[in-house]
C-alpha positions as CSV (number, residue, x, y, z in Angstrom):
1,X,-102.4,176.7,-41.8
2,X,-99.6,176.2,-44.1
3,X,-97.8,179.0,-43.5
4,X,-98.1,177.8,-40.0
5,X,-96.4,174.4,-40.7
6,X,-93.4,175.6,-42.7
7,X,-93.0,177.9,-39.7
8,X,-93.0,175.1,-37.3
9,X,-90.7,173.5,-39.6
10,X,-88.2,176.1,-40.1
11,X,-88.3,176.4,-36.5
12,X,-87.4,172.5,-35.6
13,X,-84.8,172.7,-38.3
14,X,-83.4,176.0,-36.6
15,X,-83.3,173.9,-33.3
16,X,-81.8,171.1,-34.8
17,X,-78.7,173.2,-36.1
18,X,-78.2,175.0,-32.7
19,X,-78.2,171.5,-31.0
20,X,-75.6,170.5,-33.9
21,X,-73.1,173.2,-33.2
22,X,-73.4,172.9,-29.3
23,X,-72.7,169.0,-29.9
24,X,-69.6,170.2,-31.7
25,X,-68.9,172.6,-28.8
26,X,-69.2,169.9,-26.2
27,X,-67.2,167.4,-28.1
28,X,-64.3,169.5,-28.6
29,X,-64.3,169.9,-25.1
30,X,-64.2,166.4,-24.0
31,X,-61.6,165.9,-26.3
32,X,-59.5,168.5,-24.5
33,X,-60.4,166.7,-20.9
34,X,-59.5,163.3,-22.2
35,X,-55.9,164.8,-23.7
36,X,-55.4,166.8,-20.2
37,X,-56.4,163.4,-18.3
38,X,-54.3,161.1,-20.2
39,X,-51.3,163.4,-19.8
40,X,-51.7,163.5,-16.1
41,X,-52.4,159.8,-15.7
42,X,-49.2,158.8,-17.5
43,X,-46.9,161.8,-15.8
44,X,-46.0,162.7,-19.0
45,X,-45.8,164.2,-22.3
46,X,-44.5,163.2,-25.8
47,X,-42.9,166.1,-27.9
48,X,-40.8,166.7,-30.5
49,X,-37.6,169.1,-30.3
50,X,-35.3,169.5,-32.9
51,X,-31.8,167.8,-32.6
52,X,-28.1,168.2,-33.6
53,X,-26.5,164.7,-34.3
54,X,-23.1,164.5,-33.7
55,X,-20.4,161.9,-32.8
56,X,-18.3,161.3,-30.2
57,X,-15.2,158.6,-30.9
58,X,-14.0,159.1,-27.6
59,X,-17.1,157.0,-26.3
60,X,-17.6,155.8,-30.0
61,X,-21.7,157.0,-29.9
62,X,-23.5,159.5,-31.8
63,X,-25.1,161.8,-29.2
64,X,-28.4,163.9,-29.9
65,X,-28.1,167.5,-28.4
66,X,-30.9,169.3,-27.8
67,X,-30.9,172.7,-30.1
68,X,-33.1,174.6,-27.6
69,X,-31.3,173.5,-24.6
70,X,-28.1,172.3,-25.7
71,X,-28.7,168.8,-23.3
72,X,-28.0,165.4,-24.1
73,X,-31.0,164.1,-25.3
74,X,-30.2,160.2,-26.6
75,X,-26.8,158.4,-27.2
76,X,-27.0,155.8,-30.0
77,X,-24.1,153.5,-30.2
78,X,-22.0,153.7,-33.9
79,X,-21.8,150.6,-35.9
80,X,-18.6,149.7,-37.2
81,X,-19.2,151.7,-40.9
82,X,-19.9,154.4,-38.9
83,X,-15.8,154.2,-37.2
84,X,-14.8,153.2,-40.4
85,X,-12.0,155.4,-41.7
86,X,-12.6,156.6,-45.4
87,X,-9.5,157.1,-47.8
88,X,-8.9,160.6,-49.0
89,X,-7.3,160.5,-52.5
């Protein structure tokens, strides 16, 4: 009889794990929908790409290129420290 009970104990606990790790499974999952639905509610995606900041006097803005792609990814205006001359000596 007792060896009966820690049997059917061993067993519950056995099912209880396997439920555990299938919640896991399933939950990973829906987190994978929701990400996939949120990106095609909004029509897009945020990532990050590496930039090369560099300024441009002519329009007096710093312009973020792209180092994958070489594009134009963001101008930023320059403040006036940043067209301020600096004395060599």
């Amino acid at each position: 009889m007792a060896q009966k009970i820690v049997t059917l104990q061993q067993t519950e606990d056995d099912l209880k794990a396997i439920k555990s790790d299938y919640k896991s499974r399933i939950d990973v999952n829906q987190a994978g929908i929701n990400l996939s639905a949120t990106r095609l509610t909004s029509g897009y995606e945020m990532r990050s790409a590496k930039c090369e900041v560099r300024p441009d006097y002519a329009k007096k803005v710093w312009e973020y290129i792209r180092v994958d792609t070489g594009e134009i990814a963001k101008t930023k205006d320059m403040t006036a420290d940043d067209l301020q001359m600096e004395f060599e000596e």
